[in-house]
Backbone as a chain_set.jsonl record, in Angstrom:
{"seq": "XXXXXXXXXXXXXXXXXXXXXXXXXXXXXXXXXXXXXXXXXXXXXXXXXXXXXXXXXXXXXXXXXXXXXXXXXXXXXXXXXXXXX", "coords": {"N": [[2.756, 25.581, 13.752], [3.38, 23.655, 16.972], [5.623, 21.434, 17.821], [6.469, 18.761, 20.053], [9.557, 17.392, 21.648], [10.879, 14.439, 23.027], [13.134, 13.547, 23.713], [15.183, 11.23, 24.895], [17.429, 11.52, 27.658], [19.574, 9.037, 27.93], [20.003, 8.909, 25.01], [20.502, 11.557, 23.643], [22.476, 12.5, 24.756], [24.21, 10.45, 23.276], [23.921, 11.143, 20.73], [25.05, 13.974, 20.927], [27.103, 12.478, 21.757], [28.267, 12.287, 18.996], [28.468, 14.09, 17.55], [26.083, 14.753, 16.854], [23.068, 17.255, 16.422], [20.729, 16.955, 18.929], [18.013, 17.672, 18.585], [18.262, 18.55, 15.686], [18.135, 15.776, 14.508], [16.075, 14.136, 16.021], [14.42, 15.572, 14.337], [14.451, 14.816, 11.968], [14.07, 12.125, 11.929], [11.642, 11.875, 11.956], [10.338, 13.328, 9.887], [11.361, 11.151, 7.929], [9.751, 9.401, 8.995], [7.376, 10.562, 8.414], [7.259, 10.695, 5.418], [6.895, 7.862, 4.822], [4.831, 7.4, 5.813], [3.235, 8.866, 3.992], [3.877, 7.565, 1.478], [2.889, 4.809, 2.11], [0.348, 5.851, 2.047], [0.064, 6.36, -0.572], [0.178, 3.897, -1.94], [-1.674, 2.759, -1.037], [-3.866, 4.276, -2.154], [-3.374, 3.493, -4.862], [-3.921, 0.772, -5.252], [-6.289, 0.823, -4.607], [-7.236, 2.2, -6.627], [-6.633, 0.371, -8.794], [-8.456, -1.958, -8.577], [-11.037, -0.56, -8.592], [-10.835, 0.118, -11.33], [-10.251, -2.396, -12.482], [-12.957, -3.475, -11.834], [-14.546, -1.605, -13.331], [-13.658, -2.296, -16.083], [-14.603, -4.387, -16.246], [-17.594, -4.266, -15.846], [-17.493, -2.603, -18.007], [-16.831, -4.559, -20.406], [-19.114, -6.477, -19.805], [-21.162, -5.103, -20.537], [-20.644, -4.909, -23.581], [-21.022, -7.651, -24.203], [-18.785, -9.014, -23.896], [-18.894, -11.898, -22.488], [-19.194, -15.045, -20.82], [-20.686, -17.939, -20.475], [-21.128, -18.728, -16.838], [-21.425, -21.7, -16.322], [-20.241, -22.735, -18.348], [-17.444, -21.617, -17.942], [-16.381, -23.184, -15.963], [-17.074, -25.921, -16.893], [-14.928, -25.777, -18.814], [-12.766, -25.539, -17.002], [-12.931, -27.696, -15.705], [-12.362, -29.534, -17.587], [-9.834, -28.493, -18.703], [-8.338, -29.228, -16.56], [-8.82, -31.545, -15.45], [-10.929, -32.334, -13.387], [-13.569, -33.219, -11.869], [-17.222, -33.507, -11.555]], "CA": [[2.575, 24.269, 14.342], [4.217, 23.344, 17.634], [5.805, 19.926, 18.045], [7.255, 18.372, 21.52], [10.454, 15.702, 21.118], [10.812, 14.021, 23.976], [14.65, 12.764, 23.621], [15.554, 10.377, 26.059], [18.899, 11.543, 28.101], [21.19, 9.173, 27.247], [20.2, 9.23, 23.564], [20.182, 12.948, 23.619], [23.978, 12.007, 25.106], [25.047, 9.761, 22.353], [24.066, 12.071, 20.048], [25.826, 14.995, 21.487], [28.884, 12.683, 21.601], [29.007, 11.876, 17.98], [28.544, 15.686, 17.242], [24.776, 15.963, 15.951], [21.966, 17.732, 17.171], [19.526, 15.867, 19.116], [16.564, 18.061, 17.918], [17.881, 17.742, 14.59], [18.149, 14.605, 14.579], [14.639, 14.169, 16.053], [13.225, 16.041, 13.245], [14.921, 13.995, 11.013], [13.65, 10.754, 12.159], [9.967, 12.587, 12.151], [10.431, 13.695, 8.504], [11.322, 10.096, 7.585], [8.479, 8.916, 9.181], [6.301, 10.996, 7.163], [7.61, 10.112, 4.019], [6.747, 6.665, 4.997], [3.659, 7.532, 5.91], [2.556, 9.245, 2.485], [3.937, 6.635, 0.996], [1.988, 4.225, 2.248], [-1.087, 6.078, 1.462], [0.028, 6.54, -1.866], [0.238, 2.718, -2.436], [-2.97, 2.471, -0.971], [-5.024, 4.844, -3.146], [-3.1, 2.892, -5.95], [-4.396, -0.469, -5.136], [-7.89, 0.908, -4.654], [-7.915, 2.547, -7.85], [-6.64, -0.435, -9.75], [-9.824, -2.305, -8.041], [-12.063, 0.496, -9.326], [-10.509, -0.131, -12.95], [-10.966, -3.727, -12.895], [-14.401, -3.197, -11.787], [-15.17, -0.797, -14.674], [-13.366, -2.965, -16.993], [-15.73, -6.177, -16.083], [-18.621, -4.251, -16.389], [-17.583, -2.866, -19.574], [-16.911, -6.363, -20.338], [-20.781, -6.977, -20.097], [-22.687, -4.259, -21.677], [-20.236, -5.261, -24.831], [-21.19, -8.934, -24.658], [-17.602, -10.132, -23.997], [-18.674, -12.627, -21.041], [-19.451, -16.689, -21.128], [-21.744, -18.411, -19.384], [-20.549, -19.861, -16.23], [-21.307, -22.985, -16.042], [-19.536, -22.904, -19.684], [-16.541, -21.724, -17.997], [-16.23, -24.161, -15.301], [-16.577, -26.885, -17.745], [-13.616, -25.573, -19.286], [-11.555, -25.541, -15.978], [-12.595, -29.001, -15.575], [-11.478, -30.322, -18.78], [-8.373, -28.541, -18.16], [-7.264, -29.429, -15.007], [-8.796, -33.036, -15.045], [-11.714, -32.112, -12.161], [-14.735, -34.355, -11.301], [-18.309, -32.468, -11.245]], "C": [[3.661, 24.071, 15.405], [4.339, 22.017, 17.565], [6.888, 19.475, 19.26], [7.522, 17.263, 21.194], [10.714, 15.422, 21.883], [11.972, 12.518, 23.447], [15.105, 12.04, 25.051], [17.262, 10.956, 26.271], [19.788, 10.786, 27.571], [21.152, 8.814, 25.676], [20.239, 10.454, 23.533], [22.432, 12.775, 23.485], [24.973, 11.502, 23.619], [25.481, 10.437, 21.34], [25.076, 13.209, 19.657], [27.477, 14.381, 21.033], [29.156, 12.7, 20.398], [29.053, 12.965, 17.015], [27.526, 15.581, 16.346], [23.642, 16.082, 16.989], [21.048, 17.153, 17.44], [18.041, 16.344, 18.363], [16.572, 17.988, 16.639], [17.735, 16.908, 14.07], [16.758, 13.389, 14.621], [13.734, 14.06, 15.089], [13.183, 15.405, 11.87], [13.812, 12.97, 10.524], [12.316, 11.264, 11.97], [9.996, 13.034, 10.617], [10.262, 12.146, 7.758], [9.996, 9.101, 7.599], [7.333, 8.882, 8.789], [6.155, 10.682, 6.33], [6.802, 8.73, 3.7], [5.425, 6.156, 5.187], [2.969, 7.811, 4.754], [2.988, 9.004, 1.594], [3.312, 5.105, 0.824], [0.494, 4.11, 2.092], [-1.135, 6.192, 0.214], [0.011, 4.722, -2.756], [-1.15, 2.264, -1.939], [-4.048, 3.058, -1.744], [-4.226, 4.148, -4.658], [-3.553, 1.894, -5.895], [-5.612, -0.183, -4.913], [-8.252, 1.646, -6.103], [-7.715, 1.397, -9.198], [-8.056, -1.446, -9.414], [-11.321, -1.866, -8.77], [-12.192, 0.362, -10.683], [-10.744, -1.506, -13.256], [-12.686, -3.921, -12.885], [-15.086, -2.628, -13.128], [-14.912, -1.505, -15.917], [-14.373, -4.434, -16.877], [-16.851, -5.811, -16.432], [-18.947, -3.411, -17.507], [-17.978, -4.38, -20.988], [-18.787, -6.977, -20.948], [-21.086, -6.54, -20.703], [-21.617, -4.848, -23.273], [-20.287, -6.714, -25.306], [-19.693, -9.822, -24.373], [-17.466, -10.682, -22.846], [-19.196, -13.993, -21.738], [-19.895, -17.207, -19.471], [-21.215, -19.218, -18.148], [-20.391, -20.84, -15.837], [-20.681, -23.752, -17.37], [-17.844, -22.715, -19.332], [-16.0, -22.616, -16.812], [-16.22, -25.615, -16.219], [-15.212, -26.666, -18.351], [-12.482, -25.823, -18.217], [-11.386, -27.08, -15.749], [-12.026, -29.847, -16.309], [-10.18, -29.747, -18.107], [-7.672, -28.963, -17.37], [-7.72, -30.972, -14.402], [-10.052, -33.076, -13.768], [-13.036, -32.619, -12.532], [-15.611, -33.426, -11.629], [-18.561, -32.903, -9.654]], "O": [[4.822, 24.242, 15.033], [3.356, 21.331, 17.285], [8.044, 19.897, 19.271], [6.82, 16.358, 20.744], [11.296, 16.442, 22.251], [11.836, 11.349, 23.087], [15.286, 12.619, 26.122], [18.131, 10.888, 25.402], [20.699, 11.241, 26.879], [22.191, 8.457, 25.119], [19.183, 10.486, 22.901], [23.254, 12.896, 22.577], [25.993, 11.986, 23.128], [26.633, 10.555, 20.923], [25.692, 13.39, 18.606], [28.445, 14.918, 20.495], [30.302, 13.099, 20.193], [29.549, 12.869, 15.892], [27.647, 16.064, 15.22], [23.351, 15.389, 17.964], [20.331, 16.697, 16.55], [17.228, 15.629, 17.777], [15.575, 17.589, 16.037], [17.154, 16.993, 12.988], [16.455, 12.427, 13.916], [12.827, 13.269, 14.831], [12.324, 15.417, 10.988], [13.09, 12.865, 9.533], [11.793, 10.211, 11.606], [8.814, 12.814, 10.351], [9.249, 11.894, 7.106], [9.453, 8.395, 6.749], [6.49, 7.99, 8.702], [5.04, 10.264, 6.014], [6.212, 8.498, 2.645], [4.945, 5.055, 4.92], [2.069, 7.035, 4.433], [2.851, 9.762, 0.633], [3.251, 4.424, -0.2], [-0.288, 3.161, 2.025], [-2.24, 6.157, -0.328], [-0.15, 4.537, -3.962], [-1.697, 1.341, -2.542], [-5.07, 2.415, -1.985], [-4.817, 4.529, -5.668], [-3.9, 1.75, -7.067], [-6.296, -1.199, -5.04], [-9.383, 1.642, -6.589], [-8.342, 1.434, -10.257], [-8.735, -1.568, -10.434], [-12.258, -2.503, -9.251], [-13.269, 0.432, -11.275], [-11.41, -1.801, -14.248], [-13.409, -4.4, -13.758], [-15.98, -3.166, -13.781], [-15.746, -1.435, -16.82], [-14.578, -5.292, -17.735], [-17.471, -6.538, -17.208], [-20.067, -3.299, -18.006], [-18.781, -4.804, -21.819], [-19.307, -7.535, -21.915], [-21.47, -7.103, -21.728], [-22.4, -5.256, -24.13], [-19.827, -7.096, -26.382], [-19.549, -11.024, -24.597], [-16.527, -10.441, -22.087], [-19.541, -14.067, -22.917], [-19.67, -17.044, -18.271], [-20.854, -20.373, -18.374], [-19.464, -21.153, -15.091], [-20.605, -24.974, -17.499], [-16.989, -23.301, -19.997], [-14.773, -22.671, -16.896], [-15.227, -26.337, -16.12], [-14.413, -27.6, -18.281], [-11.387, -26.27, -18.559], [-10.321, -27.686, -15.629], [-11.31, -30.771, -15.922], [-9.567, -30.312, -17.201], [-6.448, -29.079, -17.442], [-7.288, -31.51, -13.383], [-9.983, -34.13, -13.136], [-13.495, -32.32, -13.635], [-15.114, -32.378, -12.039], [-19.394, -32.303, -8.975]]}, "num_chains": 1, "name": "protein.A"}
């Protein structure tokens, strides 16, 4: 795999003065980036699989009968919370 870093002079400079390598430096920041990256996908296939599991869990839920009718549980919210029809 080739990859082109395109260090700006006087960061290339600064670099230099504070004694590290601009390309490693580069590759650094490009490593980090990654990380950050497949990290972010990893929190995303986690939040789509908890989705998937609630899903499966709801319509477990049904075929086993453990649901209530909803206009049974809206009455309930209304008692609770004091709400009008």
């Amino acid at each position: 795999m080739q990859v082109t870093l395109d260090i700006p002079d006087s960061f290339a400079a600064q670099l230099i003065a504070a004694g590290k390598d601009p390309t490693r430096a580069a590759l650094e920041a490009l490593k980090v980036s990654q990380l950050a990256e497949d990290y972010q996908r990893l929190l995303d296939l986690a939040a789509e699989a908890s989705v998937e599991e609630a899903i499966r869990q709801g319509r477990e839920d049904v075929v086993a009968g453990r649901t209530y009718p909803m206009e049974e549980v809206f009455a309930e919210a209304r008692k609770k919370y004091g709400l009008r029809r």
